[in-house]
C-alpha positions, 0 to 999 in steps of 0.5 A, a space after each residue: 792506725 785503726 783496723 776496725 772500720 773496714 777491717 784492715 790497717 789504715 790510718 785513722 783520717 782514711 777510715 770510712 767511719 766516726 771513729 774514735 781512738 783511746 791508746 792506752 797512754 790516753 787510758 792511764 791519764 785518765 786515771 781510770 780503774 776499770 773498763 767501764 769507766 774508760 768507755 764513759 768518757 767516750 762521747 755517745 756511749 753511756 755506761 749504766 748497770 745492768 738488771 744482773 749487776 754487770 756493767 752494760 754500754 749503751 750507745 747514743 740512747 740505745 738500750 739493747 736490753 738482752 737484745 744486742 745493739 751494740 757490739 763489742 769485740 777483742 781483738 777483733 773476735 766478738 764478745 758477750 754473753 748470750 743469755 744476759 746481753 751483758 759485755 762483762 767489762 768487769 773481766 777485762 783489766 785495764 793493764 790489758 788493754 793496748 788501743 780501744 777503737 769505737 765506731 758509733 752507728 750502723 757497722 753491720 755490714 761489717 760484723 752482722 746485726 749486732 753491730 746495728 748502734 756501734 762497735 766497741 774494739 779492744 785491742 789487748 797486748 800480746 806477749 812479742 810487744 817489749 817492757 810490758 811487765 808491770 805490777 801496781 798496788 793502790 789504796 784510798 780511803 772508805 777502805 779502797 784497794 786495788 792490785 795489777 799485774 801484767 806481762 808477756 813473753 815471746 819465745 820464738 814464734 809462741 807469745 803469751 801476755 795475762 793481766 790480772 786486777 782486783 778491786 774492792 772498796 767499802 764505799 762511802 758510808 752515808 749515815 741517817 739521822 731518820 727515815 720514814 720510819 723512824 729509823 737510823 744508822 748506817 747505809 
């Protein structure tokens, strides 16, 4: 079920737009390790970096920069930042997520004139949702580590779910014989 194209619970054939639909099964097999790489693999929507150095989505060849074309919502409220245009994907752990819905083209009728290139939704768990808790540990070379954790609960009608991640990693070190000036060394 979608609830993003017409605002309501209906199954994805009815939906009155091209939508597409990650759940998060389809997010772990992917092997993934943040939002925005999750958003490349969709068709019609490039991930690049922003002039701040966040993470920025533009979609089909749009660029909105500081001008928002594009429009992202979690769990169904807006979300960005006013002064940069940016998404801030980077706050957002993949552990979090439940489903994402995206609708390229025109969905301002819907959600107003920042939905004029597509809508991005996130639907995150909350805490009624059952064997959610989870915690992981990754590592890789060029010092590569990653660490997730996530859980919720439900005590009668209050639920409360949190995801936290961090990533770090050195990158790969590209070694220089010379360059135009003569210099060498580590990059």
């Amino acid at each position: 079920y979608v609830t993003t194209a017409s605002r309501k619970k209906e199954r994805i054939q009815e939906a009155p737009a091209n939508i597409t639909v990650l759940t998060q099964a389809q997010i772990q097999e992917l092997g993934v390790s943040s939002l925005a790489e999750v958003l490349s693999f969709i068709p019609g929507i490039t991930v690049i970096e922003s002039h701040f150095g966040y993470t920025d989505v533009v979609f089909r060849g749009i660029y909105q920069e500081l001008n928002n074309k594009g429009l992202m919502l979690i769990n169904g409220h807006p979300a960005w930042d006013v002064i940069h245009g940016s998404y801030h994907l980077e706050q957002i752990p993949v552990d979090a997520i439940k489903q994402i819905e995206v609708i390229r083209g025109p969905g301002s009728v819907l959600y107003g004139t920042n939905a004029y290139a597509g809508v991005i939704n996130i639907i995150t768990y909350d805490g009624s949702e059952k064997n959610i808790n989870k915690a992981g540990i990754k590592g890789g070379s060029f010092s590569t580590q990653e660490y997730a954790l996530s859980g919720g609960s439900k005590i009668e009608d209050f639920s409360m779910f949190a995801s936290a991640s961090y990533y770090d990693t050195n990158g790969y070190e590209y070694r220089i014989k010379a360059d135009e000036l003569g210099q060498s060394g580590i990059l």
